[in-house]
VONUKOL-391243 format. One record per atom (N, C-alpha, C): x, y, z. Coordinates in steps of 0.001 Angstrom, whole numbers, padded with zeros to 6 digits, always signed. Example, Ala and Ser with C-alpha at 12.3 -4.5 7.8 and 13.67 -1.06 7.14 Angstrom:
<atoms>
+013190-005690+007800;+012300-004500+007800;+013200-003300+007800;+012850-002250+007080;+013670-001060+007140;+012900+000030+007870;
</atoms>
This chain:
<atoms>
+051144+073391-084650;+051554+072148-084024;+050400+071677-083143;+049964+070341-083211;+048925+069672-082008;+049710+069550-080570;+049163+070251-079889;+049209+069837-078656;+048165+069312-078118;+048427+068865-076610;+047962+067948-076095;+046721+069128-075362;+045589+068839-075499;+044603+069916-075082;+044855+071130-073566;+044923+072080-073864;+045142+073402-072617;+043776+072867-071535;+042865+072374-071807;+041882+072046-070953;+042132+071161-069827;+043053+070572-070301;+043450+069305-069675;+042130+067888-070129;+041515+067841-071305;+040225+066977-071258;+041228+065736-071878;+041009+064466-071481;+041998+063639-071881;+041068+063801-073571;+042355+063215-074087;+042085+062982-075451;+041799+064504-076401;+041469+065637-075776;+041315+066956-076533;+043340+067488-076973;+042667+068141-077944;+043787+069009-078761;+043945+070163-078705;+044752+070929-078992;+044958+072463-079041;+046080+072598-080475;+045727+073832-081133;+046723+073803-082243;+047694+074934-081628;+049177+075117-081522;+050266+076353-081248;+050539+076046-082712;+050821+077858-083644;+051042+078570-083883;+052413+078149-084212;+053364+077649-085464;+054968+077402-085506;+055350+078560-085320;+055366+079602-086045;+055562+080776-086265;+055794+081956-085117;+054319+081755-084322;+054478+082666-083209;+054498+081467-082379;+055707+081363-081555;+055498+080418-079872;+054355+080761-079106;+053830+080072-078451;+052863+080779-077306;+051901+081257-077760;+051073+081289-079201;+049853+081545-079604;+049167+080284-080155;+048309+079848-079958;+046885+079377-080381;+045581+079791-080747;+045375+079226-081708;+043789+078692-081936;+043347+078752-080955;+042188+079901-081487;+040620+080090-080072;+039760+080381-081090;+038900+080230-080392;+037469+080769-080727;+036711+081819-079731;+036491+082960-080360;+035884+083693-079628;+034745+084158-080450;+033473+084295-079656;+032189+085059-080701;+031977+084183-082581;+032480+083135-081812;+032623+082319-082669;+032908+082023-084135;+034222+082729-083982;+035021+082681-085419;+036567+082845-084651;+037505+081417-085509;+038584+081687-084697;+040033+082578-085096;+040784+082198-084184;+041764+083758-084305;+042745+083215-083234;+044450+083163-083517;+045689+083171-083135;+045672+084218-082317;+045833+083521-081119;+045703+084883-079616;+046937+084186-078824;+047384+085024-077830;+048830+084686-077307;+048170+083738-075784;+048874+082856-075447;+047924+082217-074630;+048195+082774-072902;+046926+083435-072413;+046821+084293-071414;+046850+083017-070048;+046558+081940-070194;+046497+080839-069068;+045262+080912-068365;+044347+081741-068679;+042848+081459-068060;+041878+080554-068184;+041078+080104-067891;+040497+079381-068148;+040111+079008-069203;+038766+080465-069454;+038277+080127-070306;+039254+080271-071973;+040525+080760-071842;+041339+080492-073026;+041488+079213-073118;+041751+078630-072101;+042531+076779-072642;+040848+076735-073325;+039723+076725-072031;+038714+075801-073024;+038037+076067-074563;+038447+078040-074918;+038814+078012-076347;+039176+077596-077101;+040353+077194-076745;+041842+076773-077720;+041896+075176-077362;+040843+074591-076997;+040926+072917-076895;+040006+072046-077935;+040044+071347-078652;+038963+070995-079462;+039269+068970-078920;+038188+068376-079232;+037564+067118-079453;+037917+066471-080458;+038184+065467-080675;+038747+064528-082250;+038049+063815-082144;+037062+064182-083535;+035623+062677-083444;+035807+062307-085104;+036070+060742-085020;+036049+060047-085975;+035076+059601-086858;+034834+059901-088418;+033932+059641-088599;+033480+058628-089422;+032717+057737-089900;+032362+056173-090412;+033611+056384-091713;+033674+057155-092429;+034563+057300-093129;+036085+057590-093011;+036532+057639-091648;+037638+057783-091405;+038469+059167-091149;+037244+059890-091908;+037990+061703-091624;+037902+061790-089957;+038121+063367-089448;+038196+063437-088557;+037797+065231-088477;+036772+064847-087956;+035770+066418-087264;+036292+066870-085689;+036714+068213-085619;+036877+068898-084539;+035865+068904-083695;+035780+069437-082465;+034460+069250-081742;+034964+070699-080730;+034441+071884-080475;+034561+072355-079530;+034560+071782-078218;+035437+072209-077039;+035140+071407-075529;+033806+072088-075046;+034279+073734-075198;+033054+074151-073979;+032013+074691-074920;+031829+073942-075943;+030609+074272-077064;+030490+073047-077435;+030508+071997-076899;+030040+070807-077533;+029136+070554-078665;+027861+071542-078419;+027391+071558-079860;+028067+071871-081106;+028741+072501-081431;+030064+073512-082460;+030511+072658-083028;+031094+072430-083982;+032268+072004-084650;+033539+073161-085354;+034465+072745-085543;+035349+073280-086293;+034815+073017-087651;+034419+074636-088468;+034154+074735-089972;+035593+076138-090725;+035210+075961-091692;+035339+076993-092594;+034381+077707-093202;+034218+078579-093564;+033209+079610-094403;+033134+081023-094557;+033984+081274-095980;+034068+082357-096974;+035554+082607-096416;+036402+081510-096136;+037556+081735-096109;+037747+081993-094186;+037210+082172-093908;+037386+082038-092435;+036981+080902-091452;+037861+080867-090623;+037572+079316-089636;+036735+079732-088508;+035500+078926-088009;+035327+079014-086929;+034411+077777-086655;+033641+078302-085745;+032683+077108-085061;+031284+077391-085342;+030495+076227-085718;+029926+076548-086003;+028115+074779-085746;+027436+075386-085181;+026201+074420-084398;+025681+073143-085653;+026152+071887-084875;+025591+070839-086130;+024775+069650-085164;+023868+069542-085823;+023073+068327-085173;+023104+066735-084604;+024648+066211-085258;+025283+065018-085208;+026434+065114-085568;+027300+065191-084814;+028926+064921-085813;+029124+063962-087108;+028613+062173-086447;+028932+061723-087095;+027949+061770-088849;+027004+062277-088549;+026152+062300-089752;+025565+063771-090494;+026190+064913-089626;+025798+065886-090103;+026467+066623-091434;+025862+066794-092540;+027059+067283-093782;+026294+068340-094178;+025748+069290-093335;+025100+070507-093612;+026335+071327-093900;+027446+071390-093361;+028194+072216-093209;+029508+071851-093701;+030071+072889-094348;+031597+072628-094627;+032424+072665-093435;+033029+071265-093067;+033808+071002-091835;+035168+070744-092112;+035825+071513-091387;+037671+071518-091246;+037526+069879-090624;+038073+069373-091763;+038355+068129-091441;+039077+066919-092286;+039924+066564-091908;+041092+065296-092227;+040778+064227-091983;+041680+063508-093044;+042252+062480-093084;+043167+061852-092619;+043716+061300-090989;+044542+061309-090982;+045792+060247-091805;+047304+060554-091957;+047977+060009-092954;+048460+058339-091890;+048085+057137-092818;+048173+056396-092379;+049647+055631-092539;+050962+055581-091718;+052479+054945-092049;+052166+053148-092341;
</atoms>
């Protein structure tokens, strides 16, 4: 489920876990992983990501306290991972949507 970012950064996200209540999406050592949320700091700014739109309409994750990072995939695992431009970088396979338009 999207929540409204643990960072408190306006406009950032956090994903909870349907399944388990009270776990999120983090990134640690930079590959991420469903951890139970401890309320520390640096967990929210783990478990918070950036929504950057791109000329095409998808939508790229952005780490908060890795601004360089994005949300990727690779060899079946999610994490973060250093790109040179959001909006123009396609070095990398990026976890990223479309959102559905009503």
């Amino acid at each position: 489920i999207a929540r409204t970012g643990l960072d408190g950064t306006p406009g950032s996200i956090s994903f909870e876990s349907v399944n388990f209540p009270g776990y999120y999406l983090r990134h640690a050592g930079y590959t991420c992983q469903l951890n139970k949320k401890d309320g520390s700091n640096l967990f929210n700014l783990d478990a918070s990501f950036n929504q950057i739109t791109t000329p095409d309409d998808s939508i790229k994750l952005q780490s908060v306290n890795f601004p360089d990072y994005l949300l990727t995939h690779d060899n079946q695992r999610v994490r973060i991972s250093r790109f040179n431009n959001a909006l123009t970088d396609n070095s990398l396979t990026y976890a990223q949507w479309r959102p559905t338009k009503k």
